[in-house]
C-alpha positions in Angstrom: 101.0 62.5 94.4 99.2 65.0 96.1 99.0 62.6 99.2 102.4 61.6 98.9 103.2 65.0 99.8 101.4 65.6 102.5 102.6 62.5 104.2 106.2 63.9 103.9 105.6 66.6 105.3 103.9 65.1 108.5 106.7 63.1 108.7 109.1 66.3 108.3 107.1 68.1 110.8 106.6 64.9 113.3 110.9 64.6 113.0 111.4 68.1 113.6 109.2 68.0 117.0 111.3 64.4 118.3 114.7 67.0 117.8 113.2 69.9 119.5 114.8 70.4 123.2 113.0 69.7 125.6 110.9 72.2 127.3 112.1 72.9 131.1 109.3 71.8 133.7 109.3 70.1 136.9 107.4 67.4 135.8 110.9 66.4 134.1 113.4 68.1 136.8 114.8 70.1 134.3 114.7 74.1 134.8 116.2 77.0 133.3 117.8 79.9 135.4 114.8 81.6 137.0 112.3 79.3 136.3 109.5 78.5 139.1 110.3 75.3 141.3 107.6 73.7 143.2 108.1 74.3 147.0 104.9 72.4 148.5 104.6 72.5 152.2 103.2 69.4 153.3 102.5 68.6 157.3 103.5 69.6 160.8 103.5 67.8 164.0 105.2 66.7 167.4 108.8 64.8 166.4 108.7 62.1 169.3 104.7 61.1 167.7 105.3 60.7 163.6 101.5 59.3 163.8 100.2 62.6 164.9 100.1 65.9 162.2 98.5 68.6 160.7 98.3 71.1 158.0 100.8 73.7 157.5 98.2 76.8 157.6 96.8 75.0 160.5 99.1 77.3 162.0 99.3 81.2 161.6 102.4 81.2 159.5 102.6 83.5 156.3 99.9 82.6 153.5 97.8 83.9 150.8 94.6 84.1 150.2 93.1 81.4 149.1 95.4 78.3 149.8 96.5 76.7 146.9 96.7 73.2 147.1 98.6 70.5 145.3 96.4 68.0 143.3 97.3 64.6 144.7 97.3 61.1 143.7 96.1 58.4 145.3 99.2 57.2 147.2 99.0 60.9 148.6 95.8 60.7 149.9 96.2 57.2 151.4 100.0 58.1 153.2 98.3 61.8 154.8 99.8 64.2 152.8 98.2 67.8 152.1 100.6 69.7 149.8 99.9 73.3 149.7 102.1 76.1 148.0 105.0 76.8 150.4 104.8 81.0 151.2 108.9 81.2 149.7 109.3 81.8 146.3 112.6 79.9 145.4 113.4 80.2 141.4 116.4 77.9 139.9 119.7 79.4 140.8 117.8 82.6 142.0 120.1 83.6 145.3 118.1 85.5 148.2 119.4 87.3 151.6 117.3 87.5 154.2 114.3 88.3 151.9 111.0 89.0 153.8 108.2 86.2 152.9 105.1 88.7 154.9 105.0 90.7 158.3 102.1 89.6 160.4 100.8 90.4 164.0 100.0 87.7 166.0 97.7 87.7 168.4 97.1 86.3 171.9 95.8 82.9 170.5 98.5 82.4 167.6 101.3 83.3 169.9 99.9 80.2 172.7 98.9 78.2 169.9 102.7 78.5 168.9 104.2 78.0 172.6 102.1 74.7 172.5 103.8 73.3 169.3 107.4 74.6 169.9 106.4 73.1 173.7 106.0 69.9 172.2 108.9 69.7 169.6 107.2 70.3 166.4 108.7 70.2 162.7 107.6 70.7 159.6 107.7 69.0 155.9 107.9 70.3 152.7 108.9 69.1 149.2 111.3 71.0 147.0 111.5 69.8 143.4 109.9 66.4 145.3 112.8 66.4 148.2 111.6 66.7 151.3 113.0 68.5 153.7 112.2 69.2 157.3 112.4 72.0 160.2 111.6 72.5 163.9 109.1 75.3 164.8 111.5 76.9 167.2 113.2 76.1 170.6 112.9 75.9 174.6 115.3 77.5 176.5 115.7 75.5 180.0 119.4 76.8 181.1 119.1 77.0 184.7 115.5 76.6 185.0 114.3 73.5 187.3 110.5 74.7 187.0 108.4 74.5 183.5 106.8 77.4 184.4 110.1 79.5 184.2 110.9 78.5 180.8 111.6 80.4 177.8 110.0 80.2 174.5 111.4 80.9 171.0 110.1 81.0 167.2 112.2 81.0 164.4 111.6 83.3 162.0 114.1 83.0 159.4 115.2 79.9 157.3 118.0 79.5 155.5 117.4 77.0 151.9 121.1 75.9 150.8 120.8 74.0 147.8 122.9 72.2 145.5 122.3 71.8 141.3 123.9 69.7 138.9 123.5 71.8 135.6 120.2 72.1 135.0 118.7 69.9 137.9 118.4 70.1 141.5 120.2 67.4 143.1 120.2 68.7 147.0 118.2 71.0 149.3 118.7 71.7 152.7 117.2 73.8 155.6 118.1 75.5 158.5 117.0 77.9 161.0 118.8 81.1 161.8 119.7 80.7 166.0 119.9 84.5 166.2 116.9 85.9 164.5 114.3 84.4 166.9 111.0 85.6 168.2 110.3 85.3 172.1 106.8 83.5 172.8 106.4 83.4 176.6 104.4 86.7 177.1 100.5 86.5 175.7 101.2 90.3 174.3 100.8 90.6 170.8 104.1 90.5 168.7 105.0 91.8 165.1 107.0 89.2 163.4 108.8 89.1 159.9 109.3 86.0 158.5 112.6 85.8 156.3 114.5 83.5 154.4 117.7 82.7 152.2 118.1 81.4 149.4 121.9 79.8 148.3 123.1 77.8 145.6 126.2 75.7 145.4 126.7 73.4 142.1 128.2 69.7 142.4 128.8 66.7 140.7 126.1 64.6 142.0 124.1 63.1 139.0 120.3 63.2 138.9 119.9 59.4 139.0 122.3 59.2 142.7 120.4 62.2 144.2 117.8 59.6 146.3 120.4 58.2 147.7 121.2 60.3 150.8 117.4 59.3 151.7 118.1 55.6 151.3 121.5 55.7 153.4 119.4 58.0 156.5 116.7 55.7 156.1 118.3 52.2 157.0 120.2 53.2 159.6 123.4 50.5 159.6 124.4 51.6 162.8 120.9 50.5 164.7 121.3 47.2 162.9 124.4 46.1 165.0 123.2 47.2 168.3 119.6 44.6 167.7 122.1 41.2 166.9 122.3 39.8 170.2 119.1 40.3 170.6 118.3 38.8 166.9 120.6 35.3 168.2 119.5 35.0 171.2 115.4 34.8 170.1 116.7 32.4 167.4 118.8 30.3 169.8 115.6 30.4 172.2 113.4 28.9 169.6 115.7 25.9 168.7 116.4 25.2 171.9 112.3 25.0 172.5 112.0 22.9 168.9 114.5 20.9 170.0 113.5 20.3 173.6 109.8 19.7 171.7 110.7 17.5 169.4 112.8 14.6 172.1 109.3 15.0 173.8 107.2 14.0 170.5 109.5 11.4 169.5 109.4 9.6 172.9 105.8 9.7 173.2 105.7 8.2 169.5 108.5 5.5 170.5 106.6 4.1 173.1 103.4 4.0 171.3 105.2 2.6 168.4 106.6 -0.3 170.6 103.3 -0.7 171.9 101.7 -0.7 168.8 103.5 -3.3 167.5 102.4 -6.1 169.6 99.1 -6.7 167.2 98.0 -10.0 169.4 98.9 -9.0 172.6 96.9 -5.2 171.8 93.8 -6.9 170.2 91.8 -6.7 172.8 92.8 -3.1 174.3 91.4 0.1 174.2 93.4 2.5 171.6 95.1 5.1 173.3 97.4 7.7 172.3 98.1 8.9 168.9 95.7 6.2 167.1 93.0 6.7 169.0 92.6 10.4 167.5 94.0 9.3 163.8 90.8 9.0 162.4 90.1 13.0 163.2 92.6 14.4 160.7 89.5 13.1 158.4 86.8 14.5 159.3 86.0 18.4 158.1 85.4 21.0 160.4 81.9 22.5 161.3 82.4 25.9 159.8 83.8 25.0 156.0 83.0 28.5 154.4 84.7 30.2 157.3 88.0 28.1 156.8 87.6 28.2 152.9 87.3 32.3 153.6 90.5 32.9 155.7 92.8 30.2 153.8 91.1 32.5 150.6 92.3 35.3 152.4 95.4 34.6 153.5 96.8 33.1 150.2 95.7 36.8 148.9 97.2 38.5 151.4 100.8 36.3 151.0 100.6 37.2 147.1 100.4 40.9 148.0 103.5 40.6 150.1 105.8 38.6 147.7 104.7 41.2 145.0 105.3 44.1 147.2 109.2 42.6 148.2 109.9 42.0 144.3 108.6 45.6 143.2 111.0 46.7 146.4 114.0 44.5 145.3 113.7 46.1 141.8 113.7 49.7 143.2 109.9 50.6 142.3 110.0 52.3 146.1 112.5 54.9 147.5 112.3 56.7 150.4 110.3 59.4 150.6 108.1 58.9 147.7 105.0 59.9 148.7 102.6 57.5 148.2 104.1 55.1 146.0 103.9 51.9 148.5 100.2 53.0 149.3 99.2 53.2 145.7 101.0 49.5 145.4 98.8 47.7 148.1 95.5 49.0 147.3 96.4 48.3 143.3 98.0 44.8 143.9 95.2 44.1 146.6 92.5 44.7 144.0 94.4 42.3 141.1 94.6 39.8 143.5 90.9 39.7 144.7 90.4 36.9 142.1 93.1 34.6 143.7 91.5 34.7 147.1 88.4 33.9 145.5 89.8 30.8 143.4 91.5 29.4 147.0 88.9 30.1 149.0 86.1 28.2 146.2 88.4 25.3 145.5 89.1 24.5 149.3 85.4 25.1 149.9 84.6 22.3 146.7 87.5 20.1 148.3 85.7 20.1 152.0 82.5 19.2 149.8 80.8 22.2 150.4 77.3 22.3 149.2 76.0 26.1 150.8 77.5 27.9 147.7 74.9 30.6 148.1 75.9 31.5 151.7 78.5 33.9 153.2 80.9 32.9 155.8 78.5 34.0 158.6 75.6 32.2 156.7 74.0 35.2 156.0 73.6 36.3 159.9 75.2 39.8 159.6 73.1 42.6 158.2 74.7 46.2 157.6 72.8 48.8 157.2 73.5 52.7 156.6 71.1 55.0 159.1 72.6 58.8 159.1 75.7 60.2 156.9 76.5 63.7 158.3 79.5 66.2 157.9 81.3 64.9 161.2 79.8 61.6 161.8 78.3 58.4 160.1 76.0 56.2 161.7 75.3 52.6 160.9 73.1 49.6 162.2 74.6 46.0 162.8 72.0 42.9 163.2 73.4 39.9 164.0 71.6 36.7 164.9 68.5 39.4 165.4 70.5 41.8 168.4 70.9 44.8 166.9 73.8 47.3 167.4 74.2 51.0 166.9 78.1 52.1 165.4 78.5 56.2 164.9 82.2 56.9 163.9 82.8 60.4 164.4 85.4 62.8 163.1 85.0 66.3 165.1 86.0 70.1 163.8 88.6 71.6 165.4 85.9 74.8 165.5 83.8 74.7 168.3 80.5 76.5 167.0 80.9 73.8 164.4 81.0 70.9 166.6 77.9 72.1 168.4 76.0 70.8 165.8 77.7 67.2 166.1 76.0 67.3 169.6 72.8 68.5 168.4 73.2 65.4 166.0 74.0 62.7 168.6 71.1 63.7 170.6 68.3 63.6 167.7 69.8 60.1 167.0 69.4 58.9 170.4 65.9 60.0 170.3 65.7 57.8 167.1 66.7 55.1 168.2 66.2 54.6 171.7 67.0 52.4 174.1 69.4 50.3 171.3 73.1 49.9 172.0 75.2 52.7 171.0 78.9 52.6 170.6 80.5 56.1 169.5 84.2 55.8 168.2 86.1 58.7 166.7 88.1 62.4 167.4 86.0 64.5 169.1 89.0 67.2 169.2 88.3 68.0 172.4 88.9 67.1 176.2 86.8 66.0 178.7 88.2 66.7 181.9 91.2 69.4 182.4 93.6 66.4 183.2 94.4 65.2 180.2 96.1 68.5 179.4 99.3 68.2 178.9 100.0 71.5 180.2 97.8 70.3 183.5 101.0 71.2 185.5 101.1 74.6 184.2 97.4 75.6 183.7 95.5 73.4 186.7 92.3 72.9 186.4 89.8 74.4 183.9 86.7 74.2 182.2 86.1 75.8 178.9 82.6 76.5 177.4 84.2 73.8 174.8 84.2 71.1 177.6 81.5 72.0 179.2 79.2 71.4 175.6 81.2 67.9 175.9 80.2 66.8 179.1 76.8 67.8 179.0 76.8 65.7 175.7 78.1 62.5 177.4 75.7 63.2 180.4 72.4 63.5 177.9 73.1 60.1 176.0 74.2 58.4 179.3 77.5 57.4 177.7 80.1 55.4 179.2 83.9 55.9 179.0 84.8 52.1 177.8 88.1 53.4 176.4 90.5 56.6 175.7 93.2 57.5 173.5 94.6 60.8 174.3 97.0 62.7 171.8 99.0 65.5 172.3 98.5 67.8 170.3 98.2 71.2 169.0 95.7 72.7 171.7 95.2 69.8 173.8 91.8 69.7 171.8 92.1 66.0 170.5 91.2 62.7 171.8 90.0 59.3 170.5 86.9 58.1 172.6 85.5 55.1 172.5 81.8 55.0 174.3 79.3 52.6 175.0 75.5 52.7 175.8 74.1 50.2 177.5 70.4 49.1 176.1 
């Protein structure tokens, strides 16, 4: 009996917790008035190179002490994002006018570093209630200037949030910068700025589940679509009139040999020529069977992944702007299907009559090995068919007392290993000579102690430019090197 009670009243209490509203939070989008909603700033960059961006607080704007960060998920990780906690406080349907987010003094290096990125066209991301939303750093004023140098620079300093709720859910947000509240940038003198925003709410019938939607429609752009169909017809009118003009070609060559063919007496005694004299090849397997059996393996894995990335896409698993989610797909769906490419790949191999089961596709003639694993660079060896090769991949800091020891690195591993070859790939976040500036024009030439550690660097080691990538970025601090050391 006893037992029989106390299950009831489990079952009472279990009942009573399925009828209890639910709790506002944003992990369900659901908020009171005055409750806290994620703002996350995410990334900053140049808008006419999406490839190239940084962290928010890679810039002086207002923050606190120390930068909290969003805990991420994979997909996050893999698609670049670094969420951070935005410096505006924006509760549900709590209205603001021009409220001031900090005061701070910026300096002779903020204010340039600033000039650069509003120079270059820069925005930022960040995520309200997981909607992104973007802005632009500030503006150049060129009216009536034909020389760079004469041009006028401007920070915005207030922004203005205009967002739109459905009951008890945020369906819309918006941002926009305030033209008239505007900092000037061209001078190097330190400047006292107040960052500001405003906060409005406006209510609408939007539901919850459509509020994606205004992503999806920006995303496809219809209107690009129409201007790409005569281009579209005439590449598929190109190759049909090459298959066609191809295939009159075969058939007449197979015609004649055909006819030819066909004469058994009068051919008897002939040299095969033609199509049957190579018939017999089609039979014969090729040299390098665990290669083949390795790419077709491959390959079929590869076609799996993107049939199951198109269904999960046609049932509406991805949206735009949902950060991460496609990542998180191909590295999940890339995994499960390992055991596919491994089932082609062994059945092909058994079909050619493979008998090196125990071998790899380069019959065991490449040897990896790790040598060095630092903070900014990691350093591996190569040996293949007995020639050895030396691969560092470096990523550089941005700071240069910190870099400094990268060089001191490189040099105690070229006095490890010699005379070997040495190919260096990476960012070195920083410029070699004072022309690939973008700002060459403005600033002519110049060599900082920054470049000058650099050069002496690639002078020691006896490195060879083979290849550069230059970005541009925030400081004109970042390029992609490839070098090479001869043996």
């Amino acid at each position: 009996m006893e037992r029989i009670r106390a299950c009831l009243i489990a079952l009472a209490l279990a009942s009573l917790c399925c009828v209890a509203p639910v709790r506002s939070s944003a992990s369900n989008h659901r908020y009171k008035a005055g409750d806290e909603v994620p703002l996350y700033a995410n990334k900053v960059g140049p808008f006419h190179n999406p490839s190239e961006t940084y962290r928010y607080f890679d810039f002086p704007f207002c923050s606190s002490a120390p930068v909290k960060e969003k805990k991420e998920a994979l997909g996050e990780v893999l698609n670049g994002d670094r969420l951070v906690d935005a410096p505006y406080k924006i509760d549900f349907l709590s209205e603001k006018d021009a409220e001031i987010a900090c005061k701070k003094k910026l300096t002779k290096e903020e204010i340039a570093k600033f000039r650069t990125a509003v120079s270059q066209d820069y925005y930022f991301q960040m995520y309200y209630d997981d909607l992104p939303i973007w802005g632009f750093f500030g503006k150049v004023d060129k009216e009536g200037q034909a020389d760079p140098r004469n041009y006028k620079y401007y920070l915005f300093k207030h922004l203005v949030f205009e967002i739109l709720y459905n009951k008890n859910r945020v369906i819309e947000i918006n941002v926009q910068s305030d033209p008239n509240a505007i900092v000037d940038l061209t001078g190097d003198e330190p400047i006292d700025v107040d960052f500001m925003y405003t906060v409005k709410w406006k209510e609408t019938d939007t539901p919850f589940e459509k509020r994606m939607e205004k992503y999806s429609m920006s995303s496809s752009l219809p209107h690009h679509l129409e201007i790409h169909w005569f281009s579209i017809i005439n590449s598929c009118v190109t190759v049909l009139l090459l298959t066609g003009f191809l295939a009159t070609i075969l058939m007449r060559v197979l015609k004649n040999d055909f006819i030819k063919y066909a004469h058994d007496e009068e051919s008897a005694d002939e040299e095969e020529t033609g199509w049957k004299y190579i018939h017999g090849d089609v039979f014969r397997f090729p040299k390098h069977k665990s290669l083949l059996a390795a790419a077709l393996g491959s390959g079929t894995q590869l076609f799996t992944l993107t049939i199951f990335i198109f269904i999960l896409a046609l049932v509406g698993v991805f949206y735009p702007y949902n950060r991460g989610a496609l990542f998180t797909a191909l590295v999940v769906i890339y995994a499960l299907t390992s055991g596919i490419a491994g089932y082609t790949a062994s059945s092909f191999y058994c079909q050619l009559e493979g008998k090196n089961w125990d071998l790899d596709p380069l019959e065991k003639g490449l040897d990896i090995s790790l040598c060095q694993a630092a903070a900014q660079s990691v350093t591996i060896k190569c040996t293949f068919k007995s020639v050895p090769l030396i691969i560092t991949a470096i990523y550089a800091s941005n700071d240069g007392v910190t870099r400094r020891q990268l060089w001191q690195h490189l040099r105690d591993l070229e006095t490890y290993f010699g005379s070997l070859p040495w190919i260096l790939g990476g960012d070195y976040n920083i410029i070699l000579h004072s022309k690939e500036n973008s700002d060459y024009e403005l600033t002519g030439p110049i060599l900082t102690p920054d470049m000058k550690d650099f050069q002496d660097v690639t002078h020691d080691l006896h490195l060879q430019d083979h290849f550069l990538w230059s970005f541009i970025q925030m400081e004109q601090q970042a390029t992609t090197i490839f070098y090479f050391k001869e043996a």
